[in-house]
C-alpha positions in Angstrom: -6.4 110.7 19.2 -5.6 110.7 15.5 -3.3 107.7 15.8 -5.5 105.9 17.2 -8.5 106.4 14.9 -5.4 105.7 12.1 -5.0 102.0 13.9 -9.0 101.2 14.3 -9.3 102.6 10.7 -6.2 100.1 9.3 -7.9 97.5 11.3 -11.4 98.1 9.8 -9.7 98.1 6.5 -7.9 94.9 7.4 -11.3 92.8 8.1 -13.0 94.2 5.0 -9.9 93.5 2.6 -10.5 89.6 4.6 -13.9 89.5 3.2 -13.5 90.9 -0.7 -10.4 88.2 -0.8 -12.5 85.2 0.9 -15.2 85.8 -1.8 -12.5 86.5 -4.5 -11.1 82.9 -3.2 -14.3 81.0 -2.6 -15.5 81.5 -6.1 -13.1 79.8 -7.7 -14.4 76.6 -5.9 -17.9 77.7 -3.9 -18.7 73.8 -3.0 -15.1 73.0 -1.5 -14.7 76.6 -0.1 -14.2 75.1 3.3 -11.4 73.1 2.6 -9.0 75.9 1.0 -6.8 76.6 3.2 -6.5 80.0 2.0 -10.2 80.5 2.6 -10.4 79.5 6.2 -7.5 81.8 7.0 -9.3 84.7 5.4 -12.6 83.5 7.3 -10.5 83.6 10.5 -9.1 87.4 9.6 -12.3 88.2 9.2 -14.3 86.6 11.7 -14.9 89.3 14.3 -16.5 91.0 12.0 -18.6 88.6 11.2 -19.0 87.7 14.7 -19.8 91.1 16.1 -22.8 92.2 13.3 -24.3 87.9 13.9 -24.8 89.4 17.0 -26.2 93.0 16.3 -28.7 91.7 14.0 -31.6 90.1 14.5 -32.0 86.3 14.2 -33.8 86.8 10.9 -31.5 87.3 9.1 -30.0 84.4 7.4 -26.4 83.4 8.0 -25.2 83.5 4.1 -26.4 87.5 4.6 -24.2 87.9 7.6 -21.1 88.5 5.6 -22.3 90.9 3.6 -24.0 93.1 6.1 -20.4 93.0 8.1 -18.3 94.3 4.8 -21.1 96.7 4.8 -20.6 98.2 7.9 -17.1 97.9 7.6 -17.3 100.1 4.7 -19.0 102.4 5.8 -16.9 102.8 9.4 -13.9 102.8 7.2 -15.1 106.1 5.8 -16.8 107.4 8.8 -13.1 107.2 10.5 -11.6 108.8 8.1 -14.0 111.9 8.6 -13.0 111.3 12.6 -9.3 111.7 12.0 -9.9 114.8 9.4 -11.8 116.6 12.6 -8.9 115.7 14.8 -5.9 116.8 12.4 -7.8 120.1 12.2 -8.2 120.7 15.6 -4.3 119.7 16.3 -1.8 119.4 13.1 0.9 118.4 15.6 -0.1 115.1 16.7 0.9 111.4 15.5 -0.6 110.5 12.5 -1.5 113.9 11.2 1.1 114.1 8.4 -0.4 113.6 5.8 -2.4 116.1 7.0 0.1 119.2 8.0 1.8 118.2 4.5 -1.4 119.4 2.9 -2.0 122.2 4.5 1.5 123.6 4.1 1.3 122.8 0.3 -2.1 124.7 0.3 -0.8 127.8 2.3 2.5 128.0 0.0 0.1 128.0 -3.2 -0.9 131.3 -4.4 
């Protein structure tokens, strides 16, 4: 189960790095954004993001907002994920992706 978390986490992580670097790119040129190339492969990175909270919210909301709200709820799954794999390397140590984890607690049980 940890594993798993580890991959939706790295892919969560993945779409939000997508939209800090298509900002980071687009203001260098805001007007002719569309033609970097650069920029439209970030936007297509992070476009199921983007596509998944356009749909979530309500039509209201103005598509220039849509971005933000996405790296926002990105953020904050990223985090909340990590809090999910903590629980699950507690309640097992021995599964995949809980190194980090088992290293840890053998450094802490070996301190005095």
């Amino acid at each position: 189960m940890a594993f798993v978390l580890l991959i939706v986490q790295t892919l969560v992580l993945i779409n939000g790095m997508a939209l800090v670097a298509q900002l980071l790119v687009g203001a260098f040129n805001w007007p002719a954004r569309q033609q970097n190339p650069i920029y439209r492969l970030l936007q297509l990175i992070a476009s199921p993001a983007v596509k998944l909270v356009r749909l979530i919210t309500p039509r209201m909301v103005l598509d220039r907002h849509i971005p933000l709200a996405a790296f926002l709820l990105l953020f904050f799954a990223y985090f909340w994920l990590g809090f999910q794999v903590r629980e699950a390397c507690r309640q097992d140590l021995q599964q995949a992706g809980c190194q980090k984890w088992a290293e840890a607690n053998a450094t802490k049980a070996s301190q005095p």
